[in-house]
C-alpha positions as CSV (number, residue, x, y, z in Angstrom):
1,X,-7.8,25.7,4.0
2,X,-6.0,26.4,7.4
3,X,-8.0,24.0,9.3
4,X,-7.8,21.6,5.8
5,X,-3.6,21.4,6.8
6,X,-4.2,20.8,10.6
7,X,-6.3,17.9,9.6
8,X,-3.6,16.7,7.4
9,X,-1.0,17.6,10.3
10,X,-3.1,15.3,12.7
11,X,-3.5,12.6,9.6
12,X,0.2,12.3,9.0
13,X,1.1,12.0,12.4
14,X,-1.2,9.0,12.6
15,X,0.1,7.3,9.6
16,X,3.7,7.4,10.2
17,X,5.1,4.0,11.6
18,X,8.4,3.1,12.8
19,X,11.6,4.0,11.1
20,X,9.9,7.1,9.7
21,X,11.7,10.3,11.1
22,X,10.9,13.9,10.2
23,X,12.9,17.2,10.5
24,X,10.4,20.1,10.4
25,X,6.7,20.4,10.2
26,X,5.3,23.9,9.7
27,X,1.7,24.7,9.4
28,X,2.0,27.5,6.7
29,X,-1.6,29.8,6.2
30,X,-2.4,27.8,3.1
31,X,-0.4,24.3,2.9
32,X,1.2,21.9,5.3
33,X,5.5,22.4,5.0
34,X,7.0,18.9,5.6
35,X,11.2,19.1,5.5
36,X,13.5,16.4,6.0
37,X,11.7,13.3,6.1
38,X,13.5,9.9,6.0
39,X,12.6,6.4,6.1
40,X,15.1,3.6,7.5
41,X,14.2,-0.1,7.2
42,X,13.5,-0.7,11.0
43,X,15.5,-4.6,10.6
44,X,17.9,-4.1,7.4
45,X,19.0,-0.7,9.0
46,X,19.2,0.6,5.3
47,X,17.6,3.7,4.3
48,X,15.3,3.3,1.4
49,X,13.5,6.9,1.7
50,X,14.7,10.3,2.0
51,X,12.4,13.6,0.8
52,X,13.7,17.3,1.4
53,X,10.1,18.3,1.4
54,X,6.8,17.7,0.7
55,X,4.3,20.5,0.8
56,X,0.8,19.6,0.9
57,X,-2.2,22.1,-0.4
58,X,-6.1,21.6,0.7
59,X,-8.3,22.6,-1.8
60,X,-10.4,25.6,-0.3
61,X,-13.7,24.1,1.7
62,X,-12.1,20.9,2.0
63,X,-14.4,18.7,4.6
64,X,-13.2,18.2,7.8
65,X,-16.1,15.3,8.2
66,X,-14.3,12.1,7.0
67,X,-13.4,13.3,3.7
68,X,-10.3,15.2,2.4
69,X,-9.5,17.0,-1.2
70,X,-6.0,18.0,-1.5
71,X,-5.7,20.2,-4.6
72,X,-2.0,19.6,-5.1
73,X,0.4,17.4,-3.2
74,X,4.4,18.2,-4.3
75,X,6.8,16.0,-3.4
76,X,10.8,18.1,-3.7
77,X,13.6,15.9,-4.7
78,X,13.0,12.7,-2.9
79,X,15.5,9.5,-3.3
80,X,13.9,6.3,-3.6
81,X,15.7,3.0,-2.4
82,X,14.7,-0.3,-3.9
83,X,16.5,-4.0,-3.1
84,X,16.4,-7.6,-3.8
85,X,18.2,-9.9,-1.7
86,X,19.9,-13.1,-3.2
87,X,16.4,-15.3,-2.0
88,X,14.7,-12.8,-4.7
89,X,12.6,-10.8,-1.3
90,X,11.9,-7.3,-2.9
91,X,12.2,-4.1,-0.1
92,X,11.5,-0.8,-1.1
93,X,10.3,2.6,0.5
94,X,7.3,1.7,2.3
95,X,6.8,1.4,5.7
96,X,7.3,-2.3,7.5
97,X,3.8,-2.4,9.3
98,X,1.7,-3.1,6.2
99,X,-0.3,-5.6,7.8
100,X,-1.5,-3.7,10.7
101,X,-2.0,-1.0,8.7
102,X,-4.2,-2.8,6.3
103,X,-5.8,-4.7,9.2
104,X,-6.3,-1.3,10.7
105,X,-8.2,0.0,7.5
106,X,-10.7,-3.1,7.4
107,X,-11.9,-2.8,10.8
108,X,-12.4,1.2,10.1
109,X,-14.4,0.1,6.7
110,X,-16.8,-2.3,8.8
111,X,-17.4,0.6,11.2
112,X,-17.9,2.8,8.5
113,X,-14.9,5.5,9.7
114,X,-12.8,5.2,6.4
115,X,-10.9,8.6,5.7
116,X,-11.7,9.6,2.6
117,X,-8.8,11.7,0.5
118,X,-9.1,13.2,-3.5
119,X,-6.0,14.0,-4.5
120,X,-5.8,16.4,-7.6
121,X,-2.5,16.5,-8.6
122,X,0.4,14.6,-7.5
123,X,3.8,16.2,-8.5
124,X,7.2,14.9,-8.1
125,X,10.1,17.0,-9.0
126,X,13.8,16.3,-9.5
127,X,13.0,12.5,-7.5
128,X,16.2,10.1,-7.9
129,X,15.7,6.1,-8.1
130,X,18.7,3.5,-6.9
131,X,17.7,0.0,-7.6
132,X,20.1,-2.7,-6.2
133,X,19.7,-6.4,-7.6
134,X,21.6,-9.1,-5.2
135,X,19.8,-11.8,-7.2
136,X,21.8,-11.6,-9.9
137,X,25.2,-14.1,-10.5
138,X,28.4,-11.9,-9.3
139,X,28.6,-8.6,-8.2
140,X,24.9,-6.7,-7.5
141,X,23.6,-5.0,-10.8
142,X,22.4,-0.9,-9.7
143,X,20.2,0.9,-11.7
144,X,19.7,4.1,-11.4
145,X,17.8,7.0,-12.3
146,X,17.7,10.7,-11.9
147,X,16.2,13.5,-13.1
148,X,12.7,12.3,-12.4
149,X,9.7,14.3,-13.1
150,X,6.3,12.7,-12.2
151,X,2.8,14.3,-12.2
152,X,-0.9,12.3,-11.7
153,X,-3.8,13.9,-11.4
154,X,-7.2,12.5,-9.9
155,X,-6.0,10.9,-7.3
156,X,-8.9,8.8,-4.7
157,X,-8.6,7.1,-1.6
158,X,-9.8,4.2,-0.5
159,X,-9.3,3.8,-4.9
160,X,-12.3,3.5,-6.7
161,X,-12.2,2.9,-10.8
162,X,-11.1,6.1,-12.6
163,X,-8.8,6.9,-15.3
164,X,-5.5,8.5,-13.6
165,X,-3.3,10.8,-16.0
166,X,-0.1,10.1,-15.9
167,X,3.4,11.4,-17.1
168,X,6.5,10.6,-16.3
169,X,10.2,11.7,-17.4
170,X,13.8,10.9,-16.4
171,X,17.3,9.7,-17.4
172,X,18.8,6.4,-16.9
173,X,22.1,6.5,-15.8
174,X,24.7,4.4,-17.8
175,X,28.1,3.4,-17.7
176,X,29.4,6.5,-20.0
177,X,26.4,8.3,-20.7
178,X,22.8,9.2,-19.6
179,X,20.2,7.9,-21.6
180,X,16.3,9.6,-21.4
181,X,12.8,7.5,-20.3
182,X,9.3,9.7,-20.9
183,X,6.1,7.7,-20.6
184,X,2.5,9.4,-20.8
185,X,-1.0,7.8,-20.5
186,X,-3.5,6.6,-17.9
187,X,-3.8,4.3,-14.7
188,X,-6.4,2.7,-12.9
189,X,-5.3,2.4,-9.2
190,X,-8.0,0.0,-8.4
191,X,-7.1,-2.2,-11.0
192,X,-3.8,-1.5,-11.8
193,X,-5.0,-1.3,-15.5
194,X,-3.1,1.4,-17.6
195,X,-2.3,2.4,-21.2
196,X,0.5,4.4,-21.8
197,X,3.1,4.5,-24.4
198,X,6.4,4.3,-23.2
199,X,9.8,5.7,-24.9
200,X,13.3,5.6,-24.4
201,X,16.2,7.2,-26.0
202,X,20.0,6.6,-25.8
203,X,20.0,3.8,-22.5
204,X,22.6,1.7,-23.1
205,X,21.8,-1.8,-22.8
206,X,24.7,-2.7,-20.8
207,X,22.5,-1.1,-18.2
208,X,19.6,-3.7,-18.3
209,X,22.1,-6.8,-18.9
C-alpha cells in the first residue's frame, strides 16, 4: 500500500491545474495525508473550493501498472462554492482547464495509456454548500447547506455502467431555522441514471422562493 500512495502522490500532482493550491502533503505508511487544499477561480478570483483534508487509502496489492483501487477516499469538511452570473453561466468547484484535460484523456485512450482508478468508498464528512444565484430579479438568492454527510461506494474510472450506492444527509439553512435533506439510492455515473428517494423535513420555502 506504500508504493499504492506514492502513485497517488505522483497522480495528484499531475492532475492539479491552475488555481489549485495545497498546504501539506504527507506520505503516511498506509494512506496519502492531503491538508489545506484550496481552489480559486483563476479569472473570477473567487474561491469556490476549500478542503481541510483529504486522506486517501490504497487497497492492499493495489497495481502500480495502469490501474489503481483505492479502498476508501475521505474527504474532511470541505466548503463547496457554486455561482450563476446574471447571463445564467453556472461556475462551480472544478478546475478551469476542462478542455485540455478532457483533450488530454482522449489522446491517452487512442494510445491505450488511460489510468485506470476503483474507488470503493467515497466519504464526505461535515462538507458545507454556498450556492449564490445572480440570475434572479433583485438582490442574489444564497442557499446554503451544512452539515453534509455523503458516502458512495463503487466508484470506477474512466466510468463504466454499474449501480453506485448512494447516501446523502444535511440541513438546509433557513431564515430562522434549519431544516434536514437525507436522500438514499443508486447512480449510474456513465449515464447519470439514478433512483433514489429523496426527503426533506422542516425547509422553509422562503428558502427556495
Amino acid at each position: 500500500t506504500f508504493y499504492g500512495v506514492k502513485l497517488i502522490n505522483t497522480e495528484l500532482k499531475r492532475m492539479m491545474g491552475p488555481g489549485v493550491t495545497v498546504s501539506e502533503v504527507k506520505i503516511r505508511l498506509t494512506h496519502l495525508a492531503v491538508r489545506g487544499i484550496r481552489y480559486e477561480d483563476p479569472q473570477m478570483k473567487k474561491r469556490l473550493l476549500q478542503v481541510e483534508e483529504i486522506r486517501v487509502y490504497p487497497a492492499l496489492f493495489s497495481s502500480l501498472k495502469g490501474a489503481l483501487r483505492i479502498r476508501e477516499l475521505a474527504i474532511l469538511r470541505p466548503s463547496f462554492f457554486f455561482y450563476r452570473s446574471r447571463e445564467g453561466a453556472f461556475v462551480g468547484p472544478w478546475p478551469a482547464g476542462e478542455k485540455e484535460k478532457g483533450d488530454r484523456e482522449t489522446k491517452e485512450k487512442k494510445e491505450g495509456k488511460v489510468f485506470q482508478m476503483r474507488i470503493d468508498r467515497l466519504r464526505i464528512q461535515e462538507g458545507a454548500v454556498d450556492f449564490e444565484d445572480r440570475k434572479v430579479e433583485g438582490p442574489p438568492a444564497d442557499i446554503h447547506m451544512r452539515k453534509m454527510d455523503l458516502d458512495v461506494s463503487d466508484i470506477r474510472y474512466p466510468f463504466v455502467s454499474t449501480h453506485s450506492q448512494v447516501a446523502l444527509k444535511g440541513k438546509m439553512v433557513g431564515p430562522s431555522k434549519e431544516g434536514d435533506l437525507e436522500t438514499k439510492g443508486w447512480i449510474d455515473f456513465n449515464s447519470l441514471d439514478m433512483d433514489t428517494v429523496f426527503n426533506v423535513r422542516e425547509i422553509e420555502v422562503k428558502t427556495l422562493e
